[in-house]
C-alpha positions as a Markdown table, in Angstrom:
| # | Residue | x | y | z |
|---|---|---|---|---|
| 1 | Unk | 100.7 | 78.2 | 102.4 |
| 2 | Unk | 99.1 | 81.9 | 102.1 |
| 3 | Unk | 101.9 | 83.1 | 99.5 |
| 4 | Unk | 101.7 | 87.1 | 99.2 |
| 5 | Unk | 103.6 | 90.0 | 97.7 |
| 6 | Unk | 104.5 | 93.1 | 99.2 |
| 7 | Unk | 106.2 | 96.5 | 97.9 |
| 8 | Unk | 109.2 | 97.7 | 99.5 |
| 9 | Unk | 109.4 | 101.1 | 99.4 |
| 10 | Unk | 112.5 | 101.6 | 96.7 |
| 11 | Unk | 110.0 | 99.5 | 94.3 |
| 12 | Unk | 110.7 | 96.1 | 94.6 |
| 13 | Unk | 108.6 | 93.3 | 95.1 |
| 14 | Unk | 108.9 | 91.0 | 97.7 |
| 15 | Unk | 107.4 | 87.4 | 97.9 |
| 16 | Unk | 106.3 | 86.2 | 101.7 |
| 17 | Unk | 104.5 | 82.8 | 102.3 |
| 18 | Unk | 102.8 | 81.9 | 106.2 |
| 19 | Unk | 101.7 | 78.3 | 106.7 |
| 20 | Unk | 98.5 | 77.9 | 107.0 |
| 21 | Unk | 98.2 | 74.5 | 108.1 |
| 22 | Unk | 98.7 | 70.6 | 106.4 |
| 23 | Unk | 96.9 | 69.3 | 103.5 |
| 24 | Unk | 95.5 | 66.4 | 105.5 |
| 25 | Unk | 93.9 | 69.0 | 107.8 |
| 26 | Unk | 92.4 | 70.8 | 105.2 |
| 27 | Unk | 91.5 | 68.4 | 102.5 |
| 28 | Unk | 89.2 | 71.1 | 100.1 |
| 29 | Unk | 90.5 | 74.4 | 99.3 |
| 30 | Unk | 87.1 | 76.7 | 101.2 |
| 31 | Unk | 88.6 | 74.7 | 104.7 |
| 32 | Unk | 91.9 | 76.4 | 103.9 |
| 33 | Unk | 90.4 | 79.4 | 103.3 |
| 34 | Unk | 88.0 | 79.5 | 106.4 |
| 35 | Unk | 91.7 | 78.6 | 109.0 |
| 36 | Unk | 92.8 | 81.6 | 107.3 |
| 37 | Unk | 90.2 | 84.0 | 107.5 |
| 38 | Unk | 89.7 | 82.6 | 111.3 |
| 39 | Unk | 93.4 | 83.1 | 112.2 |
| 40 | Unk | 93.4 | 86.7 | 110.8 |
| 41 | Unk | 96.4 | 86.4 | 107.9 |
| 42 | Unk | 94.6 | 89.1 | 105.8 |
| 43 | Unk | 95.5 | 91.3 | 108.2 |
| 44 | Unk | 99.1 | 91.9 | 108.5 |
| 45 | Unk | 99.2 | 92.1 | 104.3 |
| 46 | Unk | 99.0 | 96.0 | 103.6 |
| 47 | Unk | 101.3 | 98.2 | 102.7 |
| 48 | Unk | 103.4 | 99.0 | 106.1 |
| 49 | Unk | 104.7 | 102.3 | 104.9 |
| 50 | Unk | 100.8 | 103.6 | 104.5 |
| 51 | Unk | 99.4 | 104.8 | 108.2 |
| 52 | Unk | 96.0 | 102.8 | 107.6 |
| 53 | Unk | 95.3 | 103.8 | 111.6 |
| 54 | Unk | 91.4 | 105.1 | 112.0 |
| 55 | Unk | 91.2 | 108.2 | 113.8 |
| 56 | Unk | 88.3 | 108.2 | 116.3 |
| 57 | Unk | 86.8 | 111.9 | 114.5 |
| 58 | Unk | 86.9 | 109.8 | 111.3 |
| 59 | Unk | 84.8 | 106.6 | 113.1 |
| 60 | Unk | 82.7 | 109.2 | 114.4 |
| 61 | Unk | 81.6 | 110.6 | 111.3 |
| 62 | Unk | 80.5 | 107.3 | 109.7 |
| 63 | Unk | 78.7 | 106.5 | 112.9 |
| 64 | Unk | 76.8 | 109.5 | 112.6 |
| 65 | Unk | 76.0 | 108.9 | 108.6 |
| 66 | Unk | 75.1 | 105.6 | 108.8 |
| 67 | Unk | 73.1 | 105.2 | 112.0 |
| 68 | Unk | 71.6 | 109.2 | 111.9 |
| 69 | Unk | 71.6 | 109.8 | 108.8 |
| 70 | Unk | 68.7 | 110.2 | 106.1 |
| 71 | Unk | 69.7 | 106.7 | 105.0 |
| 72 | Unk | 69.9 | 104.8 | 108.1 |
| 73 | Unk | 68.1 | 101.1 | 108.1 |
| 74 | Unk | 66.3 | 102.8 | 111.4 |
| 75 | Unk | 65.3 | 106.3 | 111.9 |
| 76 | Unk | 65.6 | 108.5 | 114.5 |
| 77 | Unk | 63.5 | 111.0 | 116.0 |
| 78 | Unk | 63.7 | 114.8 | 115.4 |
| 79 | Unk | 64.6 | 114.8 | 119.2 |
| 80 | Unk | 67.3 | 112.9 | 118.9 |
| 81 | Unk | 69.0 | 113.4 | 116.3 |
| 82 | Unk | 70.6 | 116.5 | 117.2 |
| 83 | Unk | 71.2 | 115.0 | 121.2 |
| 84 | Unk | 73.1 | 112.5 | 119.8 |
| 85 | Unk | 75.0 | 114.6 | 117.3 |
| 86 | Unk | 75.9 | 116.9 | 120.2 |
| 87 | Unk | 77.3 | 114.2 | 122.7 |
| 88 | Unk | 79.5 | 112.8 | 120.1 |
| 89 | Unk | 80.8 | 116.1 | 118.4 |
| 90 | Unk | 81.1 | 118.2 | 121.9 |
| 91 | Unk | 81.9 | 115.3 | 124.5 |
| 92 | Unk | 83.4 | 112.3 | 123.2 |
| 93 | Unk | 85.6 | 114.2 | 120.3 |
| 94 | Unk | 86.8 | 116.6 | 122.6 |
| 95 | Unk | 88.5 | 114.5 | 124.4 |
């Protein structure tokens, strides 16, 4: 069992637990671990009252920072940096 908490939004806490699976099928504690992380559970447990949704202008920016910027793993040429910069910013975030 994956046993979490959640906040409801007057303050309380509230207890959930989601089968994961049977101890026989999961004999060590990591193989428990691994089904969940493989079926996803961490994923519903947020706060459902925060909008946690990422805006495509917001993805954007980090593409642009981490794959153009001065510290990306590859650089870019002085050509095409600002290509790039200018098809994402005018074309794709536009629409």
């Amino acid at each position: 069992m994956l046993r979490h908490r959640l906040i409801q939004p007057d303050g309380r806490r509230l207890e959930h637990t989601v089968p994961v699976g049977l101890i026989r099928d999961f004999p060590k504690e990591k193989d428990a671990w691994r089904e969940e992380d493989r079926l996803g559970l961490h994923v519903p447990i947020k706060d459902e009252s925060a909008d946690t949704r990422v805006r495509f202008n917001a993805l954007d920016e980090h593409y642009l920072k981490a794959d153009f910027g001065s510290d990306a793993v590859r650089p870019k040429s002085v050509n095409t940096i600002p290509i790039v910069e200018h098809y994402v910013r005018d074309y794709l975030v536009s629409r």
